[in-house]
C-alpha positions as CSV (number, residue, x, y, z in Angstrom):
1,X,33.0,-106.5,23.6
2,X,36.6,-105.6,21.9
3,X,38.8,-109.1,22.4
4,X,41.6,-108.6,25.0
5,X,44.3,-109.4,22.4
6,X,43.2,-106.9,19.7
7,X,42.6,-104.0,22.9
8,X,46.4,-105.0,23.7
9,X,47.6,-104.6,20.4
10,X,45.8,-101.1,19.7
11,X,46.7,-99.9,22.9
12,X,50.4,-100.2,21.7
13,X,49.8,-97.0,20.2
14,X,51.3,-97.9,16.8
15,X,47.8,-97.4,14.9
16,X,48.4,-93.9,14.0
17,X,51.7,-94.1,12.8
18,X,51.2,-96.9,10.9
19,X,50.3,-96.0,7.3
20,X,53.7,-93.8,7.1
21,X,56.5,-96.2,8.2
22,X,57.3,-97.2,4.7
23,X,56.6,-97.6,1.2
24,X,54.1,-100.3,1.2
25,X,52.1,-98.7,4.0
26,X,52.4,-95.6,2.1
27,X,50.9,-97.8,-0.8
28,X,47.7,-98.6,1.5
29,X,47.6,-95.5,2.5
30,X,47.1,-93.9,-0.6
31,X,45.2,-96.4,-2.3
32,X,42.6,-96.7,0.1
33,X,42.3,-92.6,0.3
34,X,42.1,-93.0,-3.6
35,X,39.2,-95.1,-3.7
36,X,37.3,-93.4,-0.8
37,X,37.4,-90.0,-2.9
38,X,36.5,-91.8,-6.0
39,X,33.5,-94.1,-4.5
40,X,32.0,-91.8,-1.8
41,X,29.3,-89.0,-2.6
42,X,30.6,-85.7,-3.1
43,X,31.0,-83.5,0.0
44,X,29.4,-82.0,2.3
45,X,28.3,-85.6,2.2
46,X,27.5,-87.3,6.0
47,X,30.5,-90.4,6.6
48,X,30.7,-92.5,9.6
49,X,34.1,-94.1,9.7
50,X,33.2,-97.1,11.7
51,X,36.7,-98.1,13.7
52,X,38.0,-95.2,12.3
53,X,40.6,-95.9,14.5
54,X,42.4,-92.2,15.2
55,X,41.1,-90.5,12.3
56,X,43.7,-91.6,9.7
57,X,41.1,-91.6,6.7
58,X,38.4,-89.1,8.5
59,X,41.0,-86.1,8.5
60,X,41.5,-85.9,4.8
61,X,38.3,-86.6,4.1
62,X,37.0,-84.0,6.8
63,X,39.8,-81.7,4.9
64,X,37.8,-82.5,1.8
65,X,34.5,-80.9,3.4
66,X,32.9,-84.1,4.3
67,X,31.0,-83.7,7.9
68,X,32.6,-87.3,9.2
69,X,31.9,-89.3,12.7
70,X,34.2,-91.3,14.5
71,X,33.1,-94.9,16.2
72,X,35.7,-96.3,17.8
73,X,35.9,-98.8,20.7
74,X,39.0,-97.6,21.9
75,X,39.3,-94.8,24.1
76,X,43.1,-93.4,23.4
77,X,41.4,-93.6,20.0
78,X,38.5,-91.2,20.6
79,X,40.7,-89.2,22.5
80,X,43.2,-89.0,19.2
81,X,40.3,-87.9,16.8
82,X,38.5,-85.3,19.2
83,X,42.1,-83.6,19.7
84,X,42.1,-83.6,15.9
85,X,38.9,-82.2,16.1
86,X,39.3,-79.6,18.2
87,X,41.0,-77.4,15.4
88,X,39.3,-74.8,13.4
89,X,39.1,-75.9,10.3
90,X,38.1,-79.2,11.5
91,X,34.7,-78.6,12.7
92,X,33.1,-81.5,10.5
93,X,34.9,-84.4,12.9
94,X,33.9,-86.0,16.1
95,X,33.7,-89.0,17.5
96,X,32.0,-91.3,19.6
97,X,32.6,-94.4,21.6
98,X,30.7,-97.9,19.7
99,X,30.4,-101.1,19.0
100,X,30.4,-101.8,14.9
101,X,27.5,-104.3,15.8
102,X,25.4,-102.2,17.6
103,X,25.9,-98.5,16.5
104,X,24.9,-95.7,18.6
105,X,23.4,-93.7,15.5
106,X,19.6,-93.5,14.5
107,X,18.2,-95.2,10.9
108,X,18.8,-93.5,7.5
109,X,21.0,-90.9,9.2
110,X,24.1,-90.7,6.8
111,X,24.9,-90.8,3.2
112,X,28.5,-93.4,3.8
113,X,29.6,-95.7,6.1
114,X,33.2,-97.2,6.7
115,X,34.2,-100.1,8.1
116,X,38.2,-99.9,7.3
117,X,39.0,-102.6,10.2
118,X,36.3,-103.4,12.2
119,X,35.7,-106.7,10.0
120,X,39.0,-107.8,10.2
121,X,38.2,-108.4,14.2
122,X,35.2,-109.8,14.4
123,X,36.1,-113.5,13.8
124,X,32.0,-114.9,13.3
125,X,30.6,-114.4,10.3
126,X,27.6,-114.4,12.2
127,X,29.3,-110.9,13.7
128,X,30.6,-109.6,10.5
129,X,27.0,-109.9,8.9
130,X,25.4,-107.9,11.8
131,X,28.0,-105.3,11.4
132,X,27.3,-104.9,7.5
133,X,23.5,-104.7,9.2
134,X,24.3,-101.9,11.1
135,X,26.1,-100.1,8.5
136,X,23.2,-100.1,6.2
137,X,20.5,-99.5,8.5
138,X,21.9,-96.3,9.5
139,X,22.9,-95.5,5.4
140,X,20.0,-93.6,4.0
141,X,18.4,-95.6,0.9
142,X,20.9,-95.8,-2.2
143,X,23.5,-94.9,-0.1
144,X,26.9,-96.4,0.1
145,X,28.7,-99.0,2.6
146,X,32.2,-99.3,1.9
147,X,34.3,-102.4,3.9
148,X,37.6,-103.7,3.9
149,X,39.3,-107.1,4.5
150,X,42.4,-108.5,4.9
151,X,43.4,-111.5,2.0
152,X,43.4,-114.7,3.1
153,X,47.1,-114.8,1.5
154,X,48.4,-112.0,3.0
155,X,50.5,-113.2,5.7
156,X,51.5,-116.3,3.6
157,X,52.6,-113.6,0.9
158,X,54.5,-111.1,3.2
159,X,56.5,-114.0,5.0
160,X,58.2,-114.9,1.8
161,X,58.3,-111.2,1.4
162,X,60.2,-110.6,4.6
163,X,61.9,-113.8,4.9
164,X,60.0,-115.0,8.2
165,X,58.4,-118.2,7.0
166,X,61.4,-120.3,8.6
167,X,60.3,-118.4,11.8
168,X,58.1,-121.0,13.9
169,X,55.7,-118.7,15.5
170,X,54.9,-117.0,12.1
171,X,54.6,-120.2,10.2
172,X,52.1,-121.7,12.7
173,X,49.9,-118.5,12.0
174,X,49.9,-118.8,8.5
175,X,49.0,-122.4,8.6
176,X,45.9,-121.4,10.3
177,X,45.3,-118.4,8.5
178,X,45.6,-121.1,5.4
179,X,43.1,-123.3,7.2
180,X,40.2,-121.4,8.1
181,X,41.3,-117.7,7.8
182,X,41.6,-117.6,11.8
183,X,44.3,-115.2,12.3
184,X,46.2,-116.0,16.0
185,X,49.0,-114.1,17.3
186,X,49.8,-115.7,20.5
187,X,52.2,-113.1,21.7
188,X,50.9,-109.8,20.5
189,X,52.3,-108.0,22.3
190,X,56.0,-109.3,21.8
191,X,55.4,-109.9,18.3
192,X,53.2,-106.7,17.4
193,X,54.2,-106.8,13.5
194,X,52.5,-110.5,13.4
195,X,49.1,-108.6,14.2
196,X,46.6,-109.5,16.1
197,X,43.4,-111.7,16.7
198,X,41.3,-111.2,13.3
199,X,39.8,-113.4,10.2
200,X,41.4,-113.2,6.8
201,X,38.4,-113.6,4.0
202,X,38.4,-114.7,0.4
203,X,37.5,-112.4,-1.5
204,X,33.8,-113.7,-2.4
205,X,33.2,-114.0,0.9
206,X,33.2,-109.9,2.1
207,X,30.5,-109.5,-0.8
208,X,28.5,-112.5,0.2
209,X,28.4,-111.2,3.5
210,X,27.4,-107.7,1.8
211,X,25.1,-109.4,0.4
212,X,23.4,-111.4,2.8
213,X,23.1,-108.1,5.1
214,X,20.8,-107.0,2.4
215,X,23.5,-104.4,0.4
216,X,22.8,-104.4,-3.4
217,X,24.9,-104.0,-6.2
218,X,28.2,-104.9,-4.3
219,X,31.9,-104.6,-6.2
220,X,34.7,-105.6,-5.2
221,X,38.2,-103.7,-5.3
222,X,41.9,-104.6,-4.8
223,X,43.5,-101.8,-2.3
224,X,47.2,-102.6,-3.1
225,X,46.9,-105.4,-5.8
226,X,50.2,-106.9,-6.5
227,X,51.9,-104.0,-5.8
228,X,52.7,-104.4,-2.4
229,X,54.7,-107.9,-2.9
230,X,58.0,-105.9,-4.8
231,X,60.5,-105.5,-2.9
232,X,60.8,-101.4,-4.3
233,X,57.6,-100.3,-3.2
234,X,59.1,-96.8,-2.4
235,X,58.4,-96.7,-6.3
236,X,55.0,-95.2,-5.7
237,X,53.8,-94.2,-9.0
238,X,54.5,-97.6,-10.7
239,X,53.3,-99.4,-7.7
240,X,49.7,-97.0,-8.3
241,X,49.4,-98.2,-11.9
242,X,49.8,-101.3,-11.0
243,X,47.6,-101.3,-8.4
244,X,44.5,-99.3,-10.4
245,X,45.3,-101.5,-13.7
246,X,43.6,-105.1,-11.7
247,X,41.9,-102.9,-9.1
248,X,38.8,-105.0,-10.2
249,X,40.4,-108.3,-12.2
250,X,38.6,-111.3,-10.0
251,X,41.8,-113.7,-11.0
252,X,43.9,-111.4,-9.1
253,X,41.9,-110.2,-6.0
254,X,43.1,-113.1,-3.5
255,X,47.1,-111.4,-4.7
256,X,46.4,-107.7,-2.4
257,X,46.7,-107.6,1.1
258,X,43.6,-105.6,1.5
259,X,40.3,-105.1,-0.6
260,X,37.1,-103.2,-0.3
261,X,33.4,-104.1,-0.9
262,X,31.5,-101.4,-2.0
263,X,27.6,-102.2,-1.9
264,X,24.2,-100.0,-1.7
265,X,21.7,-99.6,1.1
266,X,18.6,-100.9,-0.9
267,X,15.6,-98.4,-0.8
268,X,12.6,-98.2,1.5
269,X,10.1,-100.6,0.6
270,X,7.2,-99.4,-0.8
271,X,3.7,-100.1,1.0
C-alpha cells in the first residue's frame, strides 16, 4: 500500500510538470532520457516503466518505437498515460494499475524494466529488494533492470544551493536524511518542494540491493553528476559534459542528485 504522505504529494498534480520548470530539472530530464536510449535494447524492444508516473520517460521512448507499459499506483496517473495513449501514433503505450513489489505481469515477459521512482518510496530495504525481485522475474534472461535513487547528499547539497539550510523545517530533514537516509517531510503538502516520504541511498547501496535480488553485472551511473549544483544550469550543453565526463567516476557518485543501477536478469538455470 502507497504511504498517505507520498499519495498526498503526487496527487498535487505537480509530477508531470516537473522535469520542465527549470534548468536543473531540464538537466534530469535529459540525462536520464540519455541514458535510457543508450542502455536499453533497441526498439521494438518490450519496457515496463515501473512508477512511470504519467508517462514522462514512456512517451519518448514509445516515440522511439519501443512497445512500453505503465505501472503506476496512482490513479490520476494511469488516467494521464492512457489519454496519452489514446493517440495514433502512440499505440505502443498503456498502463496498468500495480504495486512495484508485487507486479501484475507474468515471468520472462519483457526485455526492460524501470523503476525511475518507485525505490525512492519504499523506505525498507527489505521492500526495495522485493521490488528489484519483481523487476527481474518478469525481465526475460540477460535482460536489463534499470533503477534510480536519490543521493543521500542531495537535500544537504540543494539547501546550500537554494539558501534554505537556515530554514528549521528543512534543516531537521536533512539531519535525518544525514542520519539514516530517512527522508520526512512533515508538511507535504505545505512544503511540496521539500518532497516527500522516501529513503536517500548511498550509492553502493542501490547495487547491493541489485545485487542481492539476484541482478548480475550491475553498474552504476551519475544522472546529473555535479552539474546540477551551479547556479547557471540553464547552460545545458556544459552542464551535459560535465555530467557524461564522471557519469561512472565512483569518487564522485555520492555529488549527483540522482543515479541509476543498471544490472542483468541472470539466465535460466540449466537442469
Amino acid at each position: 500500500m502507497l504511504d498517505p504522505d507520498v499519495a498526498a504529494h503526487y496527487e498535487l498534480g505537480l509530477e508531470h510538470s516537473r522535469l520542465f520548470i527549470d534548468g536543473r530539472a531540464r538537466l534530469e530530464f535529459v540525462r536520464t532520457l540519455e541514458l535510457l536510449t543508450r542502455l536499453l535494447p533497441r526498439p521494438p524492444a518490450r519496457v515496463l516503466d515501473v512508477g512511470g508516473g504519467t508517462g514522462v520517460y514512456a512517451l519518448p521512448l514509445t516515440e522511439l518505437g519501443y512497445q512500453v507499459r505503465v505501472v503506476e499506483p496512482i490513479r490520476s496517473h494511469i488516467d494521464d498515460v492512457e489519454t496519452q495513449a489514446s493517440e495514433p501514433d502512440l499505440s505502443g503505450l498503456s498502463a496498468v494499475l500495480g504495486d512495484a513489489r508485487d507486479l501484475p505481469e507474468n515471468s520472462d515477459s519483457y526485455d526492460a524494466v524501470l523503476m525511475l521512482g518507485p525505490l525512492y518510496h519504499l523506505t525498507e530495504r527489505v521492500d526495495r529488494v522485493q521490488a528489484f525481485r519483481e523487476a527481474a522475474r518478469v525481465t526475460r534472461p540477460g535482460g536489463v533492470v534499470i533503477a534510480a535513487g536519490i543521493s543521500r547528499f542531495a537535500s544537504l547539497i540543494d539547501g546550500l544551493k537554494r539558501q534554505i539550510l537556515s530554514d528549521p523545517l528543512f534543516r531537521s530533514i536533512v539531519e535525518r536524511d544525514l542520519q539514516d537516509g530517512q527522508h520526512r517531510n512533515p508538511d507535504v503538502t505545505g512544503h511540496p518542494e521539500y518532497f516527500t516520504t522516501a529513503y536517500f541511498h548511498l550509492p553502493t547501496e542501490l547495487s547491493e540491493e541489485a545485487i542481492e535480488a539476484g541482478l548480475t553485472e550491475p553498474q552504476m551511473y551519475a544522472v546529473e553528476g555535479p552539474s546540477w549544483i551551479v547556479e547557471n544550469i540553464d547552460d545545458l550543453d556544459n552542464q551535459l559534459f560535465a555530467a557524461r565526463a564522471v557519469e561512472q567516476e565512483p569518487s564522485l557518485m555520492a555529488a549527483t542528485s540522482h543515479f541509476i543501477v543498471v544490472g542483468l536478469a541472470a539466465p535460466a538455470q540449466q537442469s
